[in-house]
C-alpha positions in Angstrom: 179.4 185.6 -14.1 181.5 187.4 -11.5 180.9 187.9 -7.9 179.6 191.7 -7.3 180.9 193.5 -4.1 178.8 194.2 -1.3 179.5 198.0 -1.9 178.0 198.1 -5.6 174.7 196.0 -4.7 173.8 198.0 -2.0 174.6 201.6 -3.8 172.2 200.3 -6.7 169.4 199.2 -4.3 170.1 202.6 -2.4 169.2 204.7 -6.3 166.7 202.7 -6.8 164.6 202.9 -4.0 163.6 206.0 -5.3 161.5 203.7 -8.1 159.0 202.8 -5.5 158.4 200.4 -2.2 158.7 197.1 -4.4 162.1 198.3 -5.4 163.5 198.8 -1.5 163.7 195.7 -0.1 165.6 195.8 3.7 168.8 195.4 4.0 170.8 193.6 7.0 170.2 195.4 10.6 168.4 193.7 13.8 167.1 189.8 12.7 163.9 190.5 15.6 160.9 190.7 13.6 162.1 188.8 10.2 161.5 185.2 9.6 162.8 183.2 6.3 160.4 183.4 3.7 161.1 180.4 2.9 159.1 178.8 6.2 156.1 180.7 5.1 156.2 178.9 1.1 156.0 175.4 3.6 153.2 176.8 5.7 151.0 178.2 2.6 151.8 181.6 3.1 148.4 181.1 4.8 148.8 184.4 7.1 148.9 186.6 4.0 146.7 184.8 1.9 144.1 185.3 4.7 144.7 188.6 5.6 145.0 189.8 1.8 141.2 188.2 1.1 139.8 190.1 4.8 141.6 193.3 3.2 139.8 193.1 0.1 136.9 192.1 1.4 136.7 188.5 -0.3 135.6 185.4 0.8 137.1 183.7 -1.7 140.6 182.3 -0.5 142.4 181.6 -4.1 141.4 185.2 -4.6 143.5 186.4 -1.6 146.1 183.9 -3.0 146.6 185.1 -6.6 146.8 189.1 -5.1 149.2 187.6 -2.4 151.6 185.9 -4.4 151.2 189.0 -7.2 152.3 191.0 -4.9 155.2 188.8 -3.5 156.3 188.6 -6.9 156.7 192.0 -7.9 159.0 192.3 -4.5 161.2 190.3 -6.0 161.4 190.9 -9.7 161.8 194.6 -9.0 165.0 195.3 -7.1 167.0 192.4 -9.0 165.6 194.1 -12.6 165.8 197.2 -11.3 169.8 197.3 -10.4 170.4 194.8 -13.0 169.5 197.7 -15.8 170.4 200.5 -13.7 173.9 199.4 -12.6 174.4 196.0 -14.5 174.6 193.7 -10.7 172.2 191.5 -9.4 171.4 190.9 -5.5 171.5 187.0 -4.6 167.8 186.5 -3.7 168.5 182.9 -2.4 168.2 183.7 1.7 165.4 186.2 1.9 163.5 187.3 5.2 159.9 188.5 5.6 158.6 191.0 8.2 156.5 188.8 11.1 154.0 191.7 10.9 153.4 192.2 7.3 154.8 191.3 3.4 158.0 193.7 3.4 161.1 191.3 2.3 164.7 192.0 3.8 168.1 191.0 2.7 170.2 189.6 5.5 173.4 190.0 3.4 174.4 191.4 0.4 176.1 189.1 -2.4 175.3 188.9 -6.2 176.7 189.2 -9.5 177.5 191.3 -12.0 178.4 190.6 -16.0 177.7 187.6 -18.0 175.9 186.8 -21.2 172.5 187.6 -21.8 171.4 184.2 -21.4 173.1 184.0 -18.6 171.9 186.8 -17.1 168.3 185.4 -18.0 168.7 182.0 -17.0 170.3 183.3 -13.4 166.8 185.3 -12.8 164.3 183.0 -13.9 166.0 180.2 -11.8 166.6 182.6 -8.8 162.9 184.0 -8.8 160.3 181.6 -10.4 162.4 178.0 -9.3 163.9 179.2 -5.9 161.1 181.0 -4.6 157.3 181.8 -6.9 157.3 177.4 -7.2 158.1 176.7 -3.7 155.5 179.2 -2.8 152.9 177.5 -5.4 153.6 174.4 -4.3 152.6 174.9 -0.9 149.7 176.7 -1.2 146.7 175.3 0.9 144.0 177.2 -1.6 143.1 175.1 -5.1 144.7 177.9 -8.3 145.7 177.1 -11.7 149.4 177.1 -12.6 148.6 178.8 -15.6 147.5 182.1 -13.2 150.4 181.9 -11.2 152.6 181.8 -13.8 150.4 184.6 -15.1 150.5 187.0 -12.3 154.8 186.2 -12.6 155.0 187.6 -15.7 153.0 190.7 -15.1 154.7 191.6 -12.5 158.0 191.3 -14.5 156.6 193.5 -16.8 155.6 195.9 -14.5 158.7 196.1 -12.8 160.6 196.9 -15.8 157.7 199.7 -17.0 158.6 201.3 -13.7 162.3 201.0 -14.1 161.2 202.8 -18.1 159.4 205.0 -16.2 162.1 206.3 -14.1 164.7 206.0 -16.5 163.5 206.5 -20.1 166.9 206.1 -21.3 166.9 202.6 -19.8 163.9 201.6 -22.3 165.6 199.3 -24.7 167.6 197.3 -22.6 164.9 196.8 -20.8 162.7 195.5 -23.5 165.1 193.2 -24.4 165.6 192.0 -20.7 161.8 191.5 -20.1 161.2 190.0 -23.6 163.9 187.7 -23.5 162.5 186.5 -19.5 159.1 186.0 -21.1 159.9 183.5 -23.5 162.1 181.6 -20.9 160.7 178.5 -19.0 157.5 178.5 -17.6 156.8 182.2 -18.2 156.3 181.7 -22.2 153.1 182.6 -23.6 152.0 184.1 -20.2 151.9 187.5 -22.1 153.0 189.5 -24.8 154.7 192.9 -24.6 152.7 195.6 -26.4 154.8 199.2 -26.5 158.1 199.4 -26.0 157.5 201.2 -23.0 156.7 197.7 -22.0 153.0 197.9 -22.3 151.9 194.4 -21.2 148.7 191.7 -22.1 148.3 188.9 -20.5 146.6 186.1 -21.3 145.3 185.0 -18.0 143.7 187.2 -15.1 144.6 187.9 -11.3 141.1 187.5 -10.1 141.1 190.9 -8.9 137.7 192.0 -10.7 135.7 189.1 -8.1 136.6 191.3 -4.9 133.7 193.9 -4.1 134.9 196.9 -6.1 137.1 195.1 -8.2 137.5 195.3 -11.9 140.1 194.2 -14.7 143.7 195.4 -14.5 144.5 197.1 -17.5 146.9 193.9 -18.6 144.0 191.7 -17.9 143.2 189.1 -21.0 139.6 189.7 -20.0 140.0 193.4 -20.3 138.4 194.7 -23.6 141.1 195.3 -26.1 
């Protein structure tokens, strides 16, 4: 794969933004108020577990976990799937910043790449997302969850981010199948779920706990939702 210039990666987060919040990460500016995300995987991401649960009104920690990390994981799936289709470069996720105050991620610089195969492509965003940053966050978590969910709630937000990518760009739809089919059969992520439409209609075969908060109920890719 070849090195993508500054320029390029920041005009395809720029058009994509557009796509929604998860897809418009920060970029650069004034390091006050950003920490590496990277200190919060070692701590437990304990602030946001915490204040995810006391959000949702849960006292049931591993439930503000699962939504947590859900969450954290759709911030990074979406922009690097999102220029990937849209302008074929992806943004080096590797040093990552998150907002002292909140779950908003931020980009000190912009690197990436742009072209290789399509395994390359897939190997490059399964190591950069699920090794270098959804494991290390797992790992440190102070709450008791099964693997199985984690892994779980990765896929779907996978899915989700290239359904919203589909949903911008209908024109985009079959690369993106391809690109989200071929992620979910790669490492960890296999059998996690199954694509369903090829607008990227998603099942997955574990669930995000998010029916257990007051209010809740079953996602609509929920294996416990009736089919």
């Amino acid at each position: 794969m070849e090195s993508a210039s500054p320029e390029s990666i920041r005009t395809a987060l720029g058009e994509i933004a557009a796509f929604g919040s998860f897809f418009a990460p920060h970029i650069g500016g004034d390091p006050a108020g950003w920490h590496d995300v990277k200190s919060d995987y070692e701590k437990g991401f304990t602030d946001l577990v915490k204040s995810t649960a006391a959000r949702y009104g849960t006292s049931e920690i591993r439930i503000g976990a699962s939504i947590a990390q859900l969450s954290h994981a759709a911030r990074l799936w979406s922009p690097v799937v999102g220029t990937l289709l849209t302008h074929g470069v992806i943004p080096d996720l590797a040093r990552l910043d998150r907002a002292d105050e909140d779950s908003r991620i931020r980009l000190p610089a912009l690197n990436g790449w742009s072209g290789g195969t399509e395994s390359q492509v897939t190997r490059l965003l399964y190591d950069m997302v699920v090794c270098g940053h959804l494991e290390s966050l797992a790992q440190g978590l102070r709450v008791k969850i099964a693997p199985g969910l984690l892994y779980g709630n990765a896929a779907s937000a996978l899915a989700e981010a290239g359904r919203t990518v589909v949903a911008n760009r209908p024109d985009l739809a079959e690369p993106a199948l391809r690109l989200v089919t071929r992620l979910l059969a790669h490492g960890k992520l296999t059998g996690k779920g199954v694509i369903t439409s090829p607008r990227l209609e998603f099942r997955r075969t574990t669930c995000c706990l998010y029916y257990r908060v007051p209010d809740g109920s079953k996602c609509g890719d929920c294996a416990l939702a009736e089919k």
